[in-house]
N, C-alpha and C positions, 0 to 999 in steps of 0.2 A: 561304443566298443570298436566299429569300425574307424573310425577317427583315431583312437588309442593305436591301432594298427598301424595305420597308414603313417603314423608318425614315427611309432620304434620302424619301420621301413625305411624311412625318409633315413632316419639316425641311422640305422646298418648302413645304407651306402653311402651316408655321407663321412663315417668312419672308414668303410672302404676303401672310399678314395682316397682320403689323406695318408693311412696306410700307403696305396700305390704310386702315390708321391712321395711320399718320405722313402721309398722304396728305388722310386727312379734316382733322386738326389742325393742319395748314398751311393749309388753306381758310378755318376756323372759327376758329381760334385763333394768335394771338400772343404772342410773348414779350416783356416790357418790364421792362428795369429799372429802379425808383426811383431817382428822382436826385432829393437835398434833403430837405428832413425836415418839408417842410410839411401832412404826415401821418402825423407822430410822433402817437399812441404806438400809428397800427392799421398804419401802414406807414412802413420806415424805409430809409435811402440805402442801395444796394446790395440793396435788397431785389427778385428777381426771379416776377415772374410772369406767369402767362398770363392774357391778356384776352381774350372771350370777342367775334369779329369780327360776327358774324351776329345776336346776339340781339335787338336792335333793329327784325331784317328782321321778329320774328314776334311780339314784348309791345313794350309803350313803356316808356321808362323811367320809374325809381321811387324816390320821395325815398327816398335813403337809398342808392339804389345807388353804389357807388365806381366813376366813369368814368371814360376816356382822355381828353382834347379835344385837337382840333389846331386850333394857334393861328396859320391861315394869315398873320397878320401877321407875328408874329415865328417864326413859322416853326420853332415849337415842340411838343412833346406837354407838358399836365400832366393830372396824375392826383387827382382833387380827387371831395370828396363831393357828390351831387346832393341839394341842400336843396328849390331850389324850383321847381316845375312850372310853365306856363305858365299864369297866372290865379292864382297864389297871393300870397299878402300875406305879406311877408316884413317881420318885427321882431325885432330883439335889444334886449332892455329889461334893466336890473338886470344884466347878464351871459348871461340865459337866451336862445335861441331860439324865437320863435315864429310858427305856421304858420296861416296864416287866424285869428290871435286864440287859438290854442292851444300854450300852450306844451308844445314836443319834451322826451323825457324824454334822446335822446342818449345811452343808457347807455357807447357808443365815448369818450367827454369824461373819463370817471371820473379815469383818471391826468392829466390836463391839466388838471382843474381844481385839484385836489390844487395841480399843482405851481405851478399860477398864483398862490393860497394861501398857497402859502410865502414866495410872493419879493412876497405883498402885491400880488399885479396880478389883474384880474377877466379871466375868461379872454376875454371877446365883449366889447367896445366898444359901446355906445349907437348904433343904426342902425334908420333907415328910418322909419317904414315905407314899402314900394316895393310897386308891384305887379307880376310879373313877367309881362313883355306876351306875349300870342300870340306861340306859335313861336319862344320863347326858354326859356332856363333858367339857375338861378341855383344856383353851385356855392362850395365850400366847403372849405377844406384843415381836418384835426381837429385841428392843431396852430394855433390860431386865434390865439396871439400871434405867430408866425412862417410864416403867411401871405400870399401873395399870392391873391385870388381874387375873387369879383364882389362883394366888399364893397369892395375899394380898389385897384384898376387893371386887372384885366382885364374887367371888363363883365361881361354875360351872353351867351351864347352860342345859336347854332340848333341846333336838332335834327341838323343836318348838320356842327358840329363834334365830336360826340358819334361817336369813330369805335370803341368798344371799353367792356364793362363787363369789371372785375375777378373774375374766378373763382375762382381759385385761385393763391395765393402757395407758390412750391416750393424757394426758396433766401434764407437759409440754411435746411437741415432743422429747424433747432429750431424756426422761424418758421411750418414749414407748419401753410395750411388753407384749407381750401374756405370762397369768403365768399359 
């Protein structure tokens, strides 16, 4: 009898707690599915992951993190790389990226550029240089020939459309990983 106890015990808080985690990762964290492939080859259509709600409240964001935006015009989310900070000089020269006069080594591009290569096209377009104003930021899809993003129609964006960084991708299994 006491054994019978001590086990629906164990179970009550071991129910508990997952309770109080599914509790915190609903507050902190979201689920989002990829839609589009304008972040082939780090993230692809149907690709599911959690974005991380909070972290913003407590670092600022950082070139290179992978962010959510809500595009209260069209009344959209995308999911696109954070290139450039507010006050940085953004150029694509030759096909390469570069940030304040330095060019990014982008190792994420590797498969993209490869296959731009093949089919004879330079994967980045000739652009800018821009500077990107206070309280704005300048984002990026890694699939840079089948892009849309603040190179050619949706602008740049505030601090306040930035609702979500990328954490961890969890479907399919073969896809997973903490970014």
């Amino acid at each position: 009898m006491k054994r019978r106890r001590l086990l629906t015990r164990g179970l009550k808080i071991v129910l508990l707690l997952l309770c109080a985690l599914a509790a915190i990762g609903v507050c902190f964290f979201s689920p989002y599915i990829v839609e589009g492939e304008s972040m082939q080859t780090t993230l692809f259509n149907g690709d599911h992951m959690l974005a991380n709600k909070e972290v913003y409240k407590l670092e600022k964001p950082q070139r290179g993190d992978i962010v959510i935006i809500k595009d209260t015009i069209h009344k959209v989310n995308y999911v696109k790389r954070l290139i450039g900070l507010p006050g940085d000089k953004i150029q694509i020269k030759k096909g390469y990226l570069f940030v304040n006069g330095k060019k990014e080594a982008e190792n994420y591009l590797v498969k993209n550029r490869m296959e731009a290569r093949k089919k004879g096209e330079i994967l980045n377009q000739d652009f800018g240089p821009i500077t990107v104003p206070a309280g704005k930021f300048f984002v990026m899809g890694d699939n840079r020939l089948k892009s849309m993003d603040s190179r050619n129609g949706l602008g740049l964006f505030p601090a306040s459309a930035i609702v979500a960084r990328c954490d961890l991708i969890y479907y399919p299994l073969k896809d997973f990983k903490i970014e």
